[in-house]
N, C-alpha and C positions, 0 to 999 in steps of 0.2 A: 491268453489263457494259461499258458506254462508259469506266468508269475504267480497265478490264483493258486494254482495246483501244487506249486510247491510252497507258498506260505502256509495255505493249510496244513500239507504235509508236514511241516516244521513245530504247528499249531497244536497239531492231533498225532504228533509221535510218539507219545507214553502210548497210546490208543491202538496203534498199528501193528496188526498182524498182516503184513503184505509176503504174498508169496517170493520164495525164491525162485531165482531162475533167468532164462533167458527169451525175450520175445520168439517167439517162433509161431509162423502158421502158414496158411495158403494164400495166393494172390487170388481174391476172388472175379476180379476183371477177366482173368485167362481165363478162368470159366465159363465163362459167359459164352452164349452160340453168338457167331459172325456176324446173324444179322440183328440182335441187341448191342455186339460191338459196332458195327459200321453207324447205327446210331446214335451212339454216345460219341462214336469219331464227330460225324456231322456236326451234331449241337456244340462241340470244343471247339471247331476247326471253325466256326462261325461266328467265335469271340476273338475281338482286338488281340495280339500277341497273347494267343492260347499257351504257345508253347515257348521254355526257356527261362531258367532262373537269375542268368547275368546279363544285367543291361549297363550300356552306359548311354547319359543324356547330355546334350553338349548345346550352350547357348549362348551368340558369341563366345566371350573368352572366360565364362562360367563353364563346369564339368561336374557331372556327379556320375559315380558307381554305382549302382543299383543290384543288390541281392537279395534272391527271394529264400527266406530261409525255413526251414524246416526245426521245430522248437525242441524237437529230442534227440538224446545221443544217437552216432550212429559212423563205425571208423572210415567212413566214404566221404565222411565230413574232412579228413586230412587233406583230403586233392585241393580243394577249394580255400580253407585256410592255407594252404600252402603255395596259394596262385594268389590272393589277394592281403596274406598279411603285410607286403610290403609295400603293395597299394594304400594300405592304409595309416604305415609309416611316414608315406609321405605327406599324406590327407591332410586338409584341415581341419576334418573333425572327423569321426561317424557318428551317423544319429541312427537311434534304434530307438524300440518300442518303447521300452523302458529299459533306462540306465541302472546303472548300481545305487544312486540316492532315490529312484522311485520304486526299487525290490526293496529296500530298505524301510521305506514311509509305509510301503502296503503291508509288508508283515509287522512292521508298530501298529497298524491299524486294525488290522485284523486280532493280535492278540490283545485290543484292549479293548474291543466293539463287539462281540460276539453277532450282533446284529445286520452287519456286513452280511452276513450268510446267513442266519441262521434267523427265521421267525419265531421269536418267543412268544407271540401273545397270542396270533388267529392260527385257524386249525388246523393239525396238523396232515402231514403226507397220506397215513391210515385215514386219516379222514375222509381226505379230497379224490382217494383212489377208490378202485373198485378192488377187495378183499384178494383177489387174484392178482390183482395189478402190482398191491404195496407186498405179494409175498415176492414175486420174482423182483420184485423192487429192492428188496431189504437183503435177499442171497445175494444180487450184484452187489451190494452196497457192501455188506460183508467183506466180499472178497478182494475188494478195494478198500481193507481195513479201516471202514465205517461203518461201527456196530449202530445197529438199528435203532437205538435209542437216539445218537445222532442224527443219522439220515432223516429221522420222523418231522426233526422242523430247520433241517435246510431248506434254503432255497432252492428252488425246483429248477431255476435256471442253473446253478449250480451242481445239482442231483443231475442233470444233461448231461452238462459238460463232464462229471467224471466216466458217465455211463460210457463214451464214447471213447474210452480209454483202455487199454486191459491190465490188468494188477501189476505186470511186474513194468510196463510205462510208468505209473506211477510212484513204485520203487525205487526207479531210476533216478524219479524227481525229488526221490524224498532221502534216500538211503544216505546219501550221502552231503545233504545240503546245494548239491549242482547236477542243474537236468542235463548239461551237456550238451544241449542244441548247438548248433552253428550262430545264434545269437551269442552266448555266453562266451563260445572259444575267439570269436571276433572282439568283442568286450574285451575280453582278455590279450588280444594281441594289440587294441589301441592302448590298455595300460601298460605296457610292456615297452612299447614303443613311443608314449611318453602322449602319445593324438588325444585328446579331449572327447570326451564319450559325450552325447545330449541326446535328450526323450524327445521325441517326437511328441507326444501328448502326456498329461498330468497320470499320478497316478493311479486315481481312482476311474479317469475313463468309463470304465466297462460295468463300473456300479449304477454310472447315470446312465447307461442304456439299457442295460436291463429291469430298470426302473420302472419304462415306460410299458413294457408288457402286461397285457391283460392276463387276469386268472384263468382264462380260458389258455391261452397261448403258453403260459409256465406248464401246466399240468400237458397240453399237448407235447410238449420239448419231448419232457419224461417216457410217454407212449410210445412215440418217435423214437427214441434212442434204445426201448428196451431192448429188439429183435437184436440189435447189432451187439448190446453190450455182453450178449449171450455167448457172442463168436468175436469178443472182441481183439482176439490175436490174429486172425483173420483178417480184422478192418486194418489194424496196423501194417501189415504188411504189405496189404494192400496198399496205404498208403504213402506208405515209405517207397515202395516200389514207382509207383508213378512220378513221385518228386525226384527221386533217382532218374527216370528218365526225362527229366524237365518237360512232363507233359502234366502241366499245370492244372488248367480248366478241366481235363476230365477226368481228375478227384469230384469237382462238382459234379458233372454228369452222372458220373457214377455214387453221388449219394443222391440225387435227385431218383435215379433207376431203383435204388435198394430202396428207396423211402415208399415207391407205391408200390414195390414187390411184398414189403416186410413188415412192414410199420405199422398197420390193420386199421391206420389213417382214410379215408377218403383220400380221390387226389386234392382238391379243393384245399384241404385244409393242410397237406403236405405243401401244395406251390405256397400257402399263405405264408407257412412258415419259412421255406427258403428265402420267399419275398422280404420279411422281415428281417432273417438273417442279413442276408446282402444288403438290405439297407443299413443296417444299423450297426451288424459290428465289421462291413465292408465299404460301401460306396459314401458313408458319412464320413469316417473316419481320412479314410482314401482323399476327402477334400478338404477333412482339415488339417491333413499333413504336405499339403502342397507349399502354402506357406512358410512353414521353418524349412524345407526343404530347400525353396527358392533363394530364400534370405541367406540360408547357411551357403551355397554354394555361390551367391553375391558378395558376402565376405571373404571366402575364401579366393577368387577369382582377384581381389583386387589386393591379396597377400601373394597372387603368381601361385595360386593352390587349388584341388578341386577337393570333393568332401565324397565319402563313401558314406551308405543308406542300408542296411540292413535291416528288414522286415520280413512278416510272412509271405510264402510265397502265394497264395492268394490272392496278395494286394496289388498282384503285379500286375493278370490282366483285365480286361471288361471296358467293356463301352467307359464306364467310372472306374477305372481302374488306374492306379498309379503312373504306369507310363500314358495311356491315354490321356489323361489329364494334362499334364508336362507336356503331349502333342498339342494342344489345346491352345496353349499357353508363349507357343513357339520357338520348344525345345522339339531337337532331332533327338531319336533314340536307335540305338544301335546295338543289339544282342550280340552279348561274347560268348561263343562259343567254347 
């Protein structure tokens, strides 16, 4: 999502009035009473390697580094670039989500498609919402400098993803042409050091999945995301706080918890959507990057090299989760602490 977020960003700059300033809010997790925590511990603690952002996988004389990363700035990011820039000097490659030739293809595409995001011909957001829905609709959208004439015929899966943002995230991503994730500064440390950068997948990816979503399921996203986008420095920090303590999995739990707290969803139609979620831009993905991953650390093994992997840290665990998979396939995995 950080590539979509800042091609637009790039797209819609004449356009943007983004706040200044600096993320700040509450950890909403710490508030939560003990026994709403010890619940979300449970449901974490009962997924495959819940917790832990650095793995390494080792098969025979094949190795790969495995980093779960977090897509916005943030200067906690220096420990870790500074533990694995020269792991990856040495690397035979790192592969990441997307490379610097597929941020490159996505913002050619976007500035010359409008269509990518944007429904020009069937009806618009006002339409498809309920009058109360497209007003708090249209003030987030605002404030994430996307005037309302805009927002009216994006895509809704896209109208989600920014809600779930809060303005000055997106500033970060735009203000300056670089979001500054822990993706980007590893990018940067492979050209620096000479190691060959590769995408794990094409990239348009995320267009063909959200393709497949019903009208019903788009407009649900939107409903879904609103309560949060309301406090969305809040959600941030929250979630920056838990990837800071490499307790992965219950980011999930705790949007699963906020979603039938907040969302004015059913649960029914909340689980649908995470179900969806996880399939499609988690557990599919997750399986089609086992391949260049395997391949790329096949090559390298027989150059006397392993290969460093940076992605979200999401993708790390779950029954379908990255390193599970790699267990699957009879690779040993070992968490660096």
């Amino acid at each position: 999502m950080r590539r979509l977020i800042l091609a637009l960003g790039l797209v819609l700059a004449p356009a943007a009035t983004l706040a200044q300033g600096v993320c700040e809010g509450r950890n909403l997790m710490a508030g939560l009473s003990r026994g709403v925590q010890a619940e979300l511990r449970a449901a974490a603690d009962a997924v495959p390697h819940s917790r832990g952002l650095f793995w390494r996988a080792e098969k025979g004389e094949a190795a790969m580094t495995l980093i779960g990363t977090y897509h916005f700035g943030d200067p906690r990011h220096d420990l870790a670039v500074e533990r694995f820039a020269p792991v990856i000097a040495e690397a035979h490659s790192l592969l990441v989500e997307a490379g610097p030739e597929e941020e490159r293809a996505l913002t050619a595409a976007l500035g010359s498609d409008p269509a990518l995001m944007a429904d020009i011909t069937g009806p618009t957001l006002p339409e498809r919402l309920e009058p109360e829905e497209w007003s708090r609709l249209s003030t987030a959208m605002a404030a994430r400098g996307v005037p309302a004439v805009i927002a009216s015929r994006m895509r809704p899966w896209y109208v989600a993803t920014l809600l779930g943002l809060s303005p000055c995230m997106i500033e970060q991503a735009t203000a300056g042409g670089d979001i500054g994730g822990l993706d980007q500064r590893l990018i940067d440390a492979a050209r620096q050091a000479g190691t060959p950068v590769r995408a794990l997948e094409p990239w348009d990816t995320l267009f063909s999945v959200f393709d497949s979503l019903t009208e019903t399921d788009e407009i649900d996203m939107i409903r879904a995301a609103l309560p949060a986008a309301e406090h969305a420095d809040d959600y941030a920090t929250t979630l920056i706080e838990a990837y800071f303590d490499q307790d992965v999995w219950m980011l999930w739990e705790f949007g699963r918890f906020d979603a039938y707290a907040n969302s004015g969803l059913p649960r029914e139609a909340v689980d649908r959507q995470l179900e969806l979620a996880q399939r499609e831009l988690m557990d599919r993905r997750n399986a089609d990057w086992i391949a260049p991953l395997t391949e790329a650390a096949a090559e390298a093994a027989a150059a006397g090299q392993g290969i460093v992997a940076a992605f979200g840290a999401l993708h790390l665990p779950g029954e379908a989760g990255v390193l599970a998979l790699l267990e699957d396939e009879g690779w040993t995995v070992t968490r660096i602490e």
